[in-house]
N, CA, C and O atoms as CSV, one atom per row, in Angstrom:
chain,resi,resn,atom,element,x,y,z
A,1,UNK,N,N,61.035,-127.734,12.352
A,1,UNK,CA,C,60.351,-128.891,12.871
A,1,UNK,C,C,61.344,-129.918,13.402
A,1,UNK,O,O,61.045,-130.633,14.359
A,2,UNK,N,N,62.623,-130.004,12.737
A,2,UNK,CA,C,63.252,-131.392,13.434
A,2,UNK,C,C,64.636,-130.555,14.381
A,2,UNK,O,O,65.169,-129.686,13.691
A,3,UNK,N,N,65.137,-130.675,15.540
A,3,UNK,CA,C,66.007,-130.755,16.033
A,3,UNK,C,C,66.808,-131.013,15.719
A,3,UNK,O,O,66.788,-131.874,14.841
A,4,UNK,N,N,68.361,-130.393,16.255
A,4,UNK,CA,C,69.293,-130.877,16.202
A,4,UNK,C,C,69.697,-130.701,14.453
A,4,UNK,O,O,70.736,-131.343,14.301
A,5,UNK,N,N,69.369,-130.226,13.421
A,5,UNK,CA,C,69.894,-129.732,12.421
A,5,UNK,C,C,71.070,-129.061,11.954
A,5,UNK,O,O,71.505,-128.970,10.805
A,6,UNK,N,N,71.588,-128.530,13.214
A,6,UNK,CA,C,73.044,-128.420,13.313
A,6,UNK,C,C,73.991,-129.444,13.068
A,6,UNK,O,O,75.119,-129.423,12.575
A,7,UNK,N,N,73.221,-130.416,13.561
A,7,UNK,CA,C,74.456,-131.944,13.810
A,7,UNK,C,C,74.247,-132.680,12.247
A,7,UNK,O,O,74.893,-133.646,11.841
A,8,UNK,N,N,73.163,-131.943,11.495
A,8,UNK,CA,C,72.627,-132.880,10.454
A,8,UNK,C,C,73.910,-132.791,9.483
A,8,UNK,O,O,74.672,-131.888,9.827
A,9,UNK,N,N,74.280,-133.434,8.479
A,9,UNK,CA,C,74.664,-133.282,7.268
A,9,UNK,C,C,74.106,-132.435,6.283
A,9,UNK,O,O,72.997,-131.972,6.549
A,10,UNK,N,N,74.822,-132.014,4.797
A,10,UNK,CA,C,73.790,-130.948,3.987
A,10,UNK,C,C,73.091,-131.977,3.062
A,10,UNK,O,O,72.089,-131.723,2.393
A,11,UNK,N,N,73.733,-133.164,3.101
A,11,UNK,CA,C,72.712,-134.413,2.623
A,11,UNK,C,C,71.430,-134.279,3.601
A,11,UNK,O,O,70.480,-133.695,3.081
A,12,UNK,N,N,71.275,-134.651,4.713
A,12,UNK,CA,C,70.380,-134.417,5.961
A,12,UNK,C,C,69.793,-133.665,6.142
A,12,UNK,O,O,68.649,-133.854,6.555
A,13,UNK,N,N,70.259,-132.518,5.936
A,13,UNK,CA,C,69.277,-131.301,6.208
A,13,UNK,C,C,68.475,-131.012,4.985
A,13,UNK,O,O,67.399,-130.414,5.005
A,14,UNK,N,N,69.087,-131.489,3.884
A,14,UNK,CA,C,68.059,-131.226,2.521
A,14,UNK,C,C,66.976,-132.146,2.879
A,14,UNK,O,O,65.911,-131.591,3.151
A,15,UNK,N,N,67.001,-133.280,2.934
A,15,UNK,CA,C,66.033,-133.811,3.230
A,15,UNK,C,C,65.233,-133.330,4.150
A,15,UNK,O,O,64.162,-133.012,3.633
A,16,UNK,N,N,65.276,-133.040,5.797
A,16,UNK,CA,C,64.983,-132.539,6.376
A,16,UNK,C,C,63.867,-131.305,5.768
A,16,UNK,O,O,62.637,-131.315,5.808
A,17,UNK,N,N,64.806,-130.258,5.200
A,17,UNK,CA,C,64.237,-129.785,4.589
A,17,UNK,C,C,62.987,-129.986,3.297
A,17,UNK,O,O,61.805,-129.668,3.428
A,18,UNK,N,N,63.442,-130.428,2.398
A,18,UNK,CA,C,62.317,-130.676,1.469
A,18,UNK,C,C,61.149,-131.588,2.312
A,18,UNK,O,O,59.945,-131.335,2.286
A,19,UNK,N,N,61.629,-132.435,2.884
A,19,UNK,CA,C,59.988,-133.098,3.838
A,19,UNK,C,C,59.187,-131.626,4.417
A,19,UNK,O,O,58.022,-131.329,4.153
A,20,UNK,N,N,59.964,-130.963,5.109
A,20,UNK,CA,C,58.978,-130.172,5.760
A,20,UNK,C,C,58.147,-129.246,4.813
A,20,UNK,O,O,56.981,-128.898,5.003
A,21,UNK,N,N,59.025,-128.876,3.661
A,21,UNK,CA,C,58.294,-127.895,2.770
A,21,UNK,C,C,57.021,-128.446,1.922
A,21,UNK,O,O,56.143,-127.855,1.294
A,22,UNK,N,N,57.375,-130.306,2.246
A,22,UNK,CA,C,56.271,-131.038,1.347
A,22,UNK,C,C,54.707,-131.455,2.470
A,22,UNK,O,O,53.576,-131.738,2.074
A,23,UNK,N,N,55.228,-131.346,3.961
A,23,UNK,CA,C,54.184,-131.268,4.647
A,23,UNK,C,C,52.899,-131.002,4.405
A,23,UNK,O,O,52.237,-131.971,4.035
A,24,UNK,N,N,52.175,-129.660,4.534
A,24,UNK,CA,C,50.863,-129.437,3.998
A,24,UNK,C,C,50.395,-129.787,2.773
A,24,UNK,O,O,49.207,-130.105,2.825
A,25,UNK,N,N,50.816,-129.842,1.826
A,25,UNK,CA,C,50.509,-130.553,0.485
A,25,UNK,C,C,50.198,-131.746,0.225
A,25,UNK,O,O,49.564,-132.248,-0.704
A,26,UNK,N,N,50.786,-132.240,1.284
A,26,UNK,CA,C,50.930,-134.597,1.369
A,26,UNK,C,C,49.759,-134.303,2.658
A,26,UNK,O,O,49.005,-135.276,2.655
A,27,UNK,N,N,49.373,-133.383,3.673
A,27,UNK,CA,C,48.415,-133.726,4.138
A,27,UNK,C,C,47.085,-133.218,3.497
A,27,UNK,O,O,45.973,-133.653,3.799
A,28,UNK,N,N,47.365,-132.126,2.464
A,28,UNK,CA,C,45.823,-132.142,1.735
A,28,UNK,C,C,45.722,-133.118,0.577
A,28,UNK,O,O,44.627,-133.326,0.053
A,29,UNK,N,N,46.743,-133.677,0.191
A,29,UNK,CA,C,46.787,-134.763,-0.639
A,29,UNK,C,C,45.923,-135.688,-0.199
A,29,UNK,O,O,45.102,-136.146,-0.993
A,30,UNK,N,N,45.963,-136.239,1.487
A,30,UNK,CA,C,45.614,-137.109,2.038
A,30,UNK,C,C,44.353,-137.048,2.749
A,30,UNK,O,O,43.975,-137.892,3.562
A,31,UNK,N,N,43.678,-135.932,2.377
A,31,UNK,CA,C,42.486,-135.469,3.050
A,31,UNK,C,C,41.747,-135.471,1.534
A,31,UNK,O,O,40.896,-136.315,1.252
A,32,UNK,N,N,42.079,-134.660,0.808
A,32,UNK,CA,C,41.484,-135.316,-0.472
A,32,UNK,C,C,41.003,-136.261,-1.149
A,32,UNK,O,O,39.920,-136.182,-1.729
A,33,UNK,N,N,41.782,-137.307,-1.158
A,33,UNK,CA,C,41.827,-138.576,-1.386
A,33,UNK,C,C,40.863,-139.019,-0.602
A,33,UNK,O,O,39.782,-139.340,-1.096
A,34,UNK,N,N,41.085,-139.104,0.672
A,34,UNK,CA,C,39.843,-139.681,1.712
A,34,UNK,C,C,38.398,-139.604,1.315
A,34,UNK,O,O,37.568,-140.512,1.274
A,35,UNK,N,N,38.228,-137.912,0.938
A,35,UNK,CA,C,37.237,-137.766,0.704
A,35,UNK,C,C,36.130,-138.250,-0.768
A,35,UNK,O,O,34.918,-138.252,-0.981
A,36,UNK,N,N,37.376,-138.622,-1.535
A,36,UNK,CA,C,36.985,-139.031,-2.945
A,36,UNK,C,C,36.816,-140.465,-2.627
A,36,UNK,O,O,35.917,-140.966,-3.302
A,37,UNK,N,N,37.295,-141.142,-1.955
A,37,UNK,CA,C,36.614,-142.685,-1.475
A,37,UNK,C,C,35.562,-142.688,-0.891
A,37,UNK,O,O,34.635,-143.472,-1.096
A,38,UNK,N,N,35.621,-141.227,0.420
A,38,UNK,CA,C,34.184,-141.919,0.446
A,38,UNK,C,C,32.799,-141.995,-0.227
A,38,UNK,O,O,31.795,-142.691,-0.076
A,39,UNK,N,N,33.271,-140.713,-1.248
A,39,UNK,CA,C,32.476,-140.126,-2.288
A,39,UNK,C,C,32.246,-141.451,-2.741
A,39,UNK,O,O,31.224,-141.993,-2.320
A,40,UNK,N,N,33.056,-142.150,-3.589
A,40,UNK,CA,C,33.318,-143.192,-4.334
A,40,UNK,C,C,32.216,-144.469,-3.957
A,40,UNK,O,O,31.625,-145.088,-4.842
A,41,UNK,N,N,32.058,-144.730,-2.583
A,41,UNK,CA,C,31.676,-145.582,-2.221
A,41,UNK,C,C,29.656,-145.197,-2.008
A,41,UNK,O,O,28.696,-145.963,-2.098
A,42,UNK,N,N,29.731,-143.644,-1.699
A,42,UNK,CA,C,28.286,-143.510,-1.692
A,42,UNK,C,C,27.790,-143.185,-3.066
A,42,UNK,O,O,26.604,-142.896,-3.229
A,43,UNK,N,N,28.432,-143.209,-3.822
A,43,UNK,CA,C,28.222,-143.288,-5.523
A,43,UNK,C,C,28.288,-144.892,-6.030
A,43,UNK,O,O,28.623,-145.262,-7.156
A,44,UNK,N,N,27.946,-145.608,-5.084
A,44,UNK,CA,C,27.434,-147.094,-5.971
A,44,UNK,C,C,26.476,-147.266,-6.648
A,44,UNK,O,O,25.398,-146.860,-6.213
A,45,UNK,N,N,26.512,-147.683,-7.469
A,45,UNK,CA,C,25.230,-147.754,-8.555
A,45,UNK,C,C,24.393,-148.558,-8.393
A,45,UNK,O,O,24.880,-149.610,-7.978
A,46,UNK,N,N,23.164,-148.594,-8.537
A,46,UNK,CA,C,22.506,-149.515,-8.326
A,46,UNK,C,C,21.894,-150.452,-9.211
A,46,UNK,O,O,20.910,-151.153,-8.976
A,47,UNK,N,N,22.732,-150.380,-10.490
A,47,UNK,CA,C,22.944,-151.463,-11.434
A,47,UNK,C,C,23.360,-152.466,-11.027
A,47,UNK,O,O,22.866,-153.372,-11.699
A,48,UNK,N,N,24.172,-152.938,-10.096
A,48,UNK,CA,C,24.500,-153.815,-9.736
A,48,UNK,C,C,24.099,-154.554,-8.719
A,48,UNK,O,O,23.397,-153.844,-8.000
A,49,UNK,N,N,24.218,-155.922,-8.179
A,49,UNK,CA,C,24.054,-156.698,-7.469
A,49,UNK,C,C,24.408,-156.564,-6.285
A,49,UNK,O,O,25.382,-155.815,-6.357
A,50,UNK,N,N,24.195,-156.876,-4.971
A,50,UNK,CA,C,24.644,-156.654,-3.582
A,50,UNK,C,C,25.714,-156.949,-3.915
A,50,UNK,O,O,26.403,-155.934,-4.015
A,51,UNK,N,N,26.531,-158.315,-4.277
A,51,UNK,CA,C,27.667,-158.859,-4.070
A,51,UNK,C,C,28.677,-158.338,-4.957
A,51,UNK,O,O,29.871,-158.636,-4.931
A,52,UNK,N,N,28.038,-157.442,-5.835
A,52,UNK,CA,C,29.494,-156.627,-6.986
A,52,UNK,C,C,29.590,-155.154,-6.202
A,52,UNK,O,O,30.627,-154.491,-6.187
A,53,UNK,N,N,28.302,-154.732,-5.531
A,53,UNK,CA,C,28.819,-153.360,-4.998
A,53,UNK,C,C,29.601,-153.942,-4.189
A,53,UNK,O,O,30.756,-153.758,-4.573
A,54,UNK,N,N,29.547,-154.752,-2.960
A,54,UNK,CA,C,30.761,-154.947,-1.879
A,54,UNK,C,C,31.822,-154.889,-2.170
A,54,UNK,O,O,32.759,-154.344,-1.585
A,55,UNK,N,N,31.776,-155.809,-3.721
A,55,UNK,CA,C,33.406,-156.116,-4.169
A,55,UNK,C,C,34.136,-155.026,-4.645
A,55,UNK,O,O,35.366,-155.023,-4.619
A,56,UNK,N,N,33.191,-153.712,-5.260
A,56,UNK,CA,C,33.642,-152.779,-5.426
A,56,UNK,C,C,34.223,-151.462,-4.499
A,56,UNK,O,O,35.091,-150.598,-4.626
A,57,UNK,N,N,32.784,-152.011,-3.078
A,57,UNK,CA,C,33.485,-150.966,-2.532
A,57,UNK,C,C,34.758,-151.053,-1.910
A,57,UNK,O,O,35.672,-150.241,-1.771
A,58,UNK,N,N,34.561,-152.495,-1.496
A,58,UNK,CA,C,35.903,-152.924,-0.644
A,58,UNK,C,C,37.056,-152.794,-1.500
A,58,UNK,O,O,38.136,-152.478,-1.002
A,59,UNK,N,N,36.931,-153.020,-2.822
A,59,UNK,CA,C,38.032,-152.063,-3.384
A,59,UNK,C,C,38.241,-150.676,-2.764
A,59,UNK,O,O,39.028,-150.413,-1.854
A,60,UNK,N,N,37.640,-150.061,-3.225
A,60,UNK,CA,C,37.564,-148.444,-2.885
A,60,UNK,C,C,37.891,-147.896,-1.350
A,60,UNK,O,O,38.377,-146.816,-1.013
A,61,UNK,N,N,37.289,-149.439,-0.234
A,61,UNK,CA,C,37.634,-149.371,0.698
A,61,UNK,C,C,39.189,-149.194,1.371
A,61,UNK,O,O,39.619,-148.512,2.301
A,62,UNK,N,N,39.921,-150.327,0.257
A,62,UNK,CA,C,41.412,-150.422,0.685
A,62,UNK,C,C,42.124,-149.460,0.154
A,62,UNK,O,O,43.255,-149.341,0.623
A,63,UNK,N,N,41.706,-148.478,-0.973
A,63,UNK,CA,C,42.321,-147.336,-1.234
A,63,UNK,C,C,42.449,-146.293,0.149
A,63,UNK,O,O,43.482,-145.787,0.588
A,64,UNK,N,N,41.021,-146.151,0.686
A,64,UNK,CA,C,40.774,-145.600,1.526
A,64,UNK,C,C,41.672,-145.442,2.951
A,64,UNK,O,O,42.059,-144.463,3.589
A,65,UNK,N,N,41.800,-146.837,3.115
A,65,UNK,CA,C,42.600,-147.291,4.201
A,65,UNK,C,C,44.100,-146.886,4.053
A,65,UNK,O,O,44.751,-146.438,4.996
A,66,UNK,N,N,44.674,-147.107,2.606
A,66,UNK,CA,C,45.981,-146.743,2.260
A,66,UNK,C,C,46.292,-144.759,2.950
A,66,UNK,O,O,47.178,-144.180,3.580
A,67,UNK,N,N,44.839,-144.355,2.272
A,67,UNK,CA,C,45.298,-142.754,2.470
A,67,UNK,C,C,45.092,-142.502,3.941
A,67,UNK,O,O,45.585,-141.643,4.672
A,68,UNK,N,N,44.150,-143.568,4.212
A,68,UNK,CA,C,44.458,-143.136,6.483
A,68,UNK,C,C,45.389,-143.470,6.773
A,68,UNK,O,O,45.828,-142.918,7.781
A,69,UNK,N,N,45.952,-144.154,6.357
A,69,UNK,CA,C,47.513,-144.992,7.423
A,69,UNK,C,C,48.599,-143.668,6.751
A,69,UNK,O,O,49.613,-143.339,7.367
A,70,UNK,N,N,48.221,-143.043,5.496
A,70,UNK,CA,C,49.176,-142.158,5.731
A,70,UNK,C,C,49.307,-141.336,6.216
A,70,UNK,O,O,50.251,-140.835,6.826
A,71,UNK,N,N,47.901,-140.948,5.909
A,71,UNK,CA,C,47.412,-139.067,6.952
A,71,UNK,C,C,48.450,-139.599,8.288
A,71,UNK,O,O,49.547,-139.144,8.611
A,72,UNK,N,N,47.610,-140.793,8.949
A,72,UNK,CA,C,47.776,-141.182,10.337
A,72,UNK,C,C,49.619,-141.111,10.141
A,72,UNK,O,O,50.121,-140.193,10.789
A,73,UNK,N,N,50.278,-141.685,9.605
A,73,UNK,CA,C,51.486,-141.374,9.235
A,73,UNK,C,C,52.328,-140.478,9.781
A,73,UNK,O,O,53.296,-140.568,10.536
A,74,UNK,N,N,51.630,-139.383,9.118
A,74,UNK,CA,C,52.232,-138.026,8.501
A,74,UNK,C,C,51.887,-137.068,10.294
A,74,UNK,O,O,52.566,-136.254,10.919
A,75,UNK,N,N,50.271,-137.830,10.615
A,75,UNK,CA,C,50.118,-136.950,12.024
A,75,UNK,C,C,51.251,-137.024,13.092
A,75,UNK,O,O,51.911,-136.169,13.681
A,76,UNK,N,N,51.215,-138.359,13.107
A,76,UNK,CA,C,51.944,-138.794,13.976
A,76,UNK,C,C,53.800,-138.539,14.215
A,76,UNK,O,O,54.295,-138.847,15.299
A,77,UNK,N,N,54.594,-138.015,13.191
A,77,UNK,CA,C,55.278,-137.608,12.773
A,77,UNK,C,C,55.364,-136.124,13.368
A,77,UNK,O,O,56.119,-135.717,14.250
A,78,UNK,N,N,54.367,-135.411,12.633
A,78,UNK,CA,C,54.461,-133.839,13.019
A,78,UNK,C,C,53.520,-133.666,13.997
A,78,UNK,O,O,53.199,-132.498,14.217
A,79,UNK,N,N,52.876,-134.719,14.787
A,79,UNK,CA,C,51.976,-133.558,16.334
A,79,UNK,C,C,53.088,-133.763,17.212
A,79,UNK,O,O,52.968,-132.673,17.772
A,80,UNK,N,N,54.296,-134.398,17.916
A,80,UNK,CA,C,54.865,-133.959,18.782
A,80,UNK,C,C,55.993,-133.065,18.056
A,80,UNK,O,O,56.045,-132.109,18.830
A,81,UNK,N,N,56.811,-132.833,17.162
A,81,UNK,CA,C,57.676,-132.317,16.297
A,81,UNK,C,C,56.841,-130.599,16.170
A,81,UNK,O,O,57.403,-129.563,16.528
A,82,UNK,N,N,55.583,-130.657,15.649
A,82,UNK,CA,C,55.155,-129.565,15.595
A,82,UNK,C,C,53.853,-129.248,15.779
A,82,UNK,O,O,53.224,-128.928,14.771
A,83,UNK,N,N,53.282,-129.261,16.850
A,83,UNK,CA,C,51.829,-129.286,17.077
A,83,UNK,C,C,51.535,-127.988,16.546
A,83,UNK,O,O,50.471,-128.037,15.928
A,84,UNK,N,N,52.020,-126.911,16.538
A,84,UNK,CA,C,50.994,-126.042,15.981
A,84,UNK,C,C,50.626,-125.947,14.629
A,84,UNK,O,O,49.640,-125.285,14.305
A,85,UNK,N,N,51.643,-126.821,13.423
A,85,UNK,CA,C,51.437,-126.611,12.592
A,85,UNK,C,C,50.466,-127.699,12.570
A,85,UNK,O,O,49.594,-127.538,11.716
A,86,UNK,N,N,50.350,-128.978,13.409
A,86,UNK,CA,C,49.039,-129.887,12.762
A,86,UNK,C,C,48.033,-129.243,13.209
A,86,UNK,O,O,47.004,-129.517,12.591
A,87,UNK,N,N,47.854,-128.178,14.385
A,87,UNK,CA,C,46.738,-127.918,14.847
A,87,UNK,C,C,46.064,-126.258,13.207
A,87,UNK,O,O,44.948,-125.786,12.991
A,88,UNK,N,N,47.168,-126.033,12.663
A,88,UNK,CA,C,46.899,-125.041,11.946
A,88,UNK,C,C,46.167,-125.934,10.747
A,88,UNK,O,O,44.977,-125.694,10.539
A,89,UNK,N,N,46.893,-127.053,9.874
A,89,UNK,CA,C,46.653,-127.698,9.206
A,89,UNK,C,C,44.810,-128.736,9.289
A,89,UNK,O,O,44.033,-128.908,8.349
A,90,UNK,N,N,44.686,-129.124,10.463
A,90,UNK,CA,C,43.515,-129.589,10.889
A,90,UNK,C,C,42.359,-128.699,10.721
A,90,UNK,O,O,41.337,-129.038,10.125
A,91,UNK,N,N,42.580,-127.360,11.352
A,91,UNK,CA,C,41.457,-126.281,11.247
A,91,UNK,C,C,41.502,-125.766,9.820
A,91,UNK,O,O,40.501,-125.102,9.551
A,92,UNK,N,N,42.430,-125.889,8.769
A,92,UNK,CA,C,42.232,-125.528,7.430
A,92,UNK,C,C,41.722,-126.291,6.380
A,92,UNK,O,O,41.164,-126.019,5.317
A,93,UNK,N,N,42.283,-128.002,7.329
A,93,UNK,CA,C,41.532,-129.215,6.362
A,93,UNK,C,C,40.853,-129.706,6.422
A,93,UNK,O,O,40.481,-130.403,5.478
A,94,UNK,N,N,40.068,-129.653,7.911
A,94,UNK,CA,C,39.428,-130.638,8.682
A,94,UNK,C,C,37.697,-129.854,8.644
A,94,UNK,O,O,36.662,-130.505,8.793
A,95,UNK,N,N,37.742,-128.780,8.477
A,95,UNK,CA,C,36.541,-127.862,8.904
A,95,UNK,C,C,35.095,-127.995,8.037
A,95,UNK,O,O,33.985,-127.721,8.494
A,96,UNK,N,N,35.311,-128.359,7.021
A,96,UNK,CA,C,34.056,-128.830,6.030
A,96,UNK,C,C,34.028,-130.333,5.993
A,96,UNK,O,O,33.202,-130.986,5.355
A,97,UNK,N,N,35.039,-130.847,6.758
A,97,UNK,CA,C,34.634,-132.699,6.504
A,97,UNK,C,C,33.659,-132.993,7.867
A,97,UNK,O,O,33.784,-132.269,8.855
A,98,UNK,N,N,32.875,-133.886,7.848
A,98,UNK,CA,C,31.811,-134.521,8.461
A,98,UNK,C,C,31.993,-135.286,8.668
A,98,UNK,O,O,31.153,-135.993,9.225
């Protein structure tokens, strides 16, 4: 995935390395997660008051937001570096979400 690894250091290239091997795992990490917020949020109870579900969800909301900015992160990183692996990764993670 990264170029120029020749020029890297073996400090550099480990890294290099271990990121890429941690790739698919940090993006089903991050597809996971997503999905348990939104779970989270259509699981409000209705014990409560309009103004405690908001406060709750918007909790749940900013979790939410944390795990998009990373997905978004992590895409953005590997679709020009390696499009086929996000396009492999998308059709393996993406296919049962709605």
């Amino acid at each position: 995935m990264f170029k120029g690894k020749e020029y890297m250091t073996q400090q550099q290239q480990a890294l290099a390395e271990e990121f890429e091997a941690g790739i698919e795992s940090e993006y089903a990490l991050c597809i996971a997660q997503l999905q348990k917020a939104k779970q989270a949020i259509q699981w409000a109870t209705a014990d409560l008051t309009e103004q405690e579900q908001n406060l709750a969800n918007s909790e749940i909301d900013a979790l939410r937001k944390y795990w998009h900015e990373r997905l978004e992160a992590l895409i953005n990183l590997v679709s020009w570096r390696a499009p086929k692996l996000l396009q492999h990764l998308n059709e393996k993670y993406l296919k049962d979400i709605h």
